[in-house]
Each structure stands twice: as structure tokens, then as C-alpha cells.
C-alpha positions as CSV (number, residue, x, y, z in Angstrom):
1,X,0.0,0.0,0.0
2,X,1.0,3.3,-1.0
3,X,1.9,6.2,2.0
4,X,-0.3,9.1,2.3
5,X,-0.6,11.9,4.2
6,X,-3.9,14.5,4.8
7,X,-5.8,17.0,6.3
8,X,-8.7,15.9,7.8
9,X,-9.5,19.0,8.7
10,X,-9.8,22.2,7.0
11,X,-10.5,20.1,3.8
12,X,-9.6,22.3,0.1
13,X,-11.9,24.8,-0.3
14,X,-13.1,25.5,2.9
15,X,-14.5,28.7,4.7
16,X,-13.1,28.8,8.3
17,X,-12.7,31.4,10.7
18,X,-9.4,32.1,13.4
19,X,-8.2,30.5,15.1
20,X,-7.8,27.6,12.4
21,X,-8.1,24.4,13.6
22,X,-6.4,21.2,11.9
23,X,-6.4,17.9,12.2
24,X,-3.8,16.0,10.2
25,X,-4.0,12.3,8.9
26,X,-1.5,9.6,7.3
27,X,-2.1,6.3,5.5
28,X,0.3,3.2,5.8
29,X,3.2,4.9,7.8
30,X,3.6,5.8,11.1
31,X,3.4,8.8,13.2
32,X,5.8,9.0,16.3
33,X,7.6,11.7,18.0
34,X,11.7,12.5,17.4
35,X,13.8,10.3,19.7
36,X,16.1,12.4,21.4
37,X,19.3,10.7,20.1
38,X,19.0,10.3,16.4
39,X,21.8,8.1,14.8
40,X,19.5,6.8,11.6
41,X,16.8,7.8,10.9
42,X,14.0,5.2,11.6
43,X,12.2,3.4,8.3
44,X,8.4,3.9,8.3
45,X,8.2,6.5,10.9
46,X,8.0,10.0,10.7
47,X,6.3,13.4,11.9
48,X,4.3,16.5,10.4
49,X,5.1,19.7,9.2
50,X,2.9,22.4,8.5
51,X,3.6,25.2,5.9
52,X,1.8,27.8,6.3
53,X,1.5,29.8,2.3
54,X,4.1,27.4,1.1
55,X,4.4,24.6,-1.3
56,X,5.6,20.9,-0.6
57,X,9.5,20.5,-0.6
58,X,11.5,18.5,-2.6
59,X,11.9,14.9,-1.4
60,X,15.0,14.6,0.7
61,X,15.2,18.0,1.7
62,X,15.2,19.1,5.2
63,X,12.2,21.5,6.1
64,X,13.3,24.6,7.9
65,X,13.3,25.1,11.1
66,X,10.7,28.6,11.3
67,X,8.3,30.2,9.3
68,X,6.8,29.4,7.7
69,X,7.0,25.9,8.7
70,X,6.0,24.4,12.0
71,X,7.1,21.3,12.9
72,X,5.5,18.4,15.5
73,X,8.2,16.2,16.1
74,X,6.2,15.2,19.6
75,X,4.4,13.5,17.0
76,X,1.3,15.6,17.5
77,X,-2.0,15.4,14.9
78,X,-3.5,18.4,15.3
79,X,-2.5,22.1,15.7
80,X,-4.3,25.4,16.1
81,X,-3.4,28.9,14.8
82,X,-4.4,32.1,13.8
83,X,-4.4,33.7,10.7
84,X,-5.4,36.4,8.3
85,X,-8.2,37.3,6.8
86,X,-8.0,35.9,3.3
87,X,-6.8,33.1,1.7
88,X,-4.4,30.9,2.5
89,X,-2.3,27.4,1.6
90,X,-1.7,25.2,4.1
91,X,0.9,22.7,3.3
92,X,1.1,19.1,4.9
93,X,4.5,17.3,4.9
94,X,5.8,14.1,6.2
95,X,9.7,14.2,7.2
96,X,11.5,11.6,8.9
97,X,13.3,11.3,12.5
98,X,16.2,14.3,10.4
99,X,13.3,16.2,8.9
100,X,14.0,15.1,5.5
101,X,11.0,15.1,3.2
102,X,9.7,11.9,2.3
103,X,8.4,10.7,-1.3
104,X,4.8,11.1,-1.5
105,X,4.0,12.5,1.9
106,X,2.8,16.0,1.0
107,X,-0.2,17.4,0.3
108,X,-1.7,21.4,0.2
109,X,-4.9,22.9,0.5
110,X,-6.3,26.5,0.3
111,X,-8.7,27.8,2.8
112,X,-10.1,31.4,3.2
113,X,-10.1,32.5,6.7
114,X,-13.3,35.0,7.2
């Protein structure tokens, strides 16, 4: 089975007010927080970032530490934030136990905050 990752919630196209809640979801590869010692990174396993009016990364790159990425490597599924007025891409990606992208473990949508 192929990987996936998602939002469950905002889904593409939704209206949504601040603070925006999301829920985050993955499909045949598990979610688990950094180990505090990382020698290799673990096979399988991984953690969200969220870009906030960003596109996915290039697989195998590291995802910044900052904005306009936030990362949960407690393994956390769900985050809360305000924003704007407007519209706005939010940007779901996978990276690994170095932060390193992984193939086919991104996804974006757009939302308008009212």
C-alpha cells in the first residue's frame, strides 16, 4: 500500500474562521515523536510539518526550522493557529526522524479565513 498523508480537517476549499483548527491524517506509515538521540533515521516512521502559504519540498530535503514551517516532532496530529483574513495554503508534509521530506508524503490545501 502506497503512504499518504492528509488533512482531515480544513478540507480544500473551505471557509473557516481564526483561530484555524487542523487535524492531520497519514495512511500506511507511522506517526511517532523524534527520539532524542538520532543516529538513523527510523524506516516507516515519521512526523508532520505544517507550511503555512508554502508549497511541498522537494523529497529529501530538510524542512526549515521557522516560518513558515512548523514542525510536531512530539508526533502531535493536530494544531491550532491564527491567521489572516483571506486566503491561505496550508501545506502538509511528512519528514522523517532528520526532517527530511519523504516521497509522496505531502499534500496542500487553500482555505479562506473569514
Amino acid at each position: 500500500m502506497t503512504p499518504s498523508v492528509g488533512f482531515v480537517s480544513p478540507t480544500d476549499g473551505a471557509n473557516v474562521s481564526s483561530p484555524v483548527s487542523m487535524e492531520f491524517i497519514v495512511s500506511n506509515y507511522n506517526v511517532s515523536p523524534v527520539p532524542q538521540e538520532v543516529e538513523t533515521p527510523r524506516q516507516g516512521m515519521g512526523h508532520h510539518h505544517v507550511g503555512i502559504d508554502t508549497e511541498c519540498l522537494p523529497v529529501g530535503e530538510v524542512v526549515p526550522q521557522g516560518d513558515p514551517w512548523v514542525h510536531f516532532g512530539d508526533g502531535s496530529t493536530t494544531f491550532e493557529t491564527m491567521l489572516e483574513p483571506g486566503e491561505h495554503t496550508l501545506t502538509l508534509q511528512l519528514g522523517d526522524d532528520e526532517h527530511r521530506t519523504q516521497e509522496g508524503l505531502c499534500t496542500t490545501v487553500t482555505i479562506t479565513v473569514e
